[in-house]
Residue, then its C-alpha position, 0 to 999 in steps of 0.5 A: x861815052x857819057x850819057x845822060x841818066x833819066x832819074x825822073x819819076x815814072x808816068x804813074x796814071x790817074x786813077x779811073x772812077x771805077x778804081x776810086x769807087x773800088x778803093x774807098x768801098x773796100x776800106x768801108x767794108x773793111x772799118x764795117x767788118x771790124x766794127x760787127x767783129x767788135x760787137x761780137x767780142x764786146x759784152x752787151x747789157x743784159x737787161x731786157x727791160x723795153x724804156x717803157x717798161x721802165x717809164x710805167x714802173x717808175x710811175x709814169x701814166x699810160x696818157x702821159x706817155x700817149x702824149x709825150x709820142x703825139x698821140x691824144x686819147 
């Protein structure tokens, strides 16, 4: 009357491609969601000012910033 029990684990199968992909994309989505979430609660700066904006009022040349981008006059 004494039987042998079977105590091994389950034949779990692989995952397929398609299931990895469905997987890993969910996670992303999900690290993409939280992140527009955050930048919803998040405070911005206010300041509108453009970088060049600030160069030219700090002094800096029309011709120098042309040359700085690559462009020459």
């Amino acid at each position: 009357m004494a039987t042998e029990l079977d105590f091994s684990p389950p034949e779990i199968p692989e995952p397929t491609f398609m299931e990895n992909v469905l997987r890993y994309g969910l996670f992303f989505g999900a690290i993409f969601q939280l992140i527009c979430v955050l930048a919803i609660i998040l405070p911005v700066s206010k300041s509108h000012k453009t970088i060049l904006e600030m160069m030219l009022e700090s002094g800096w040349d029309i011709e120098e910033l042309l040359c700085l981008g690559g462009f020459r006059l």
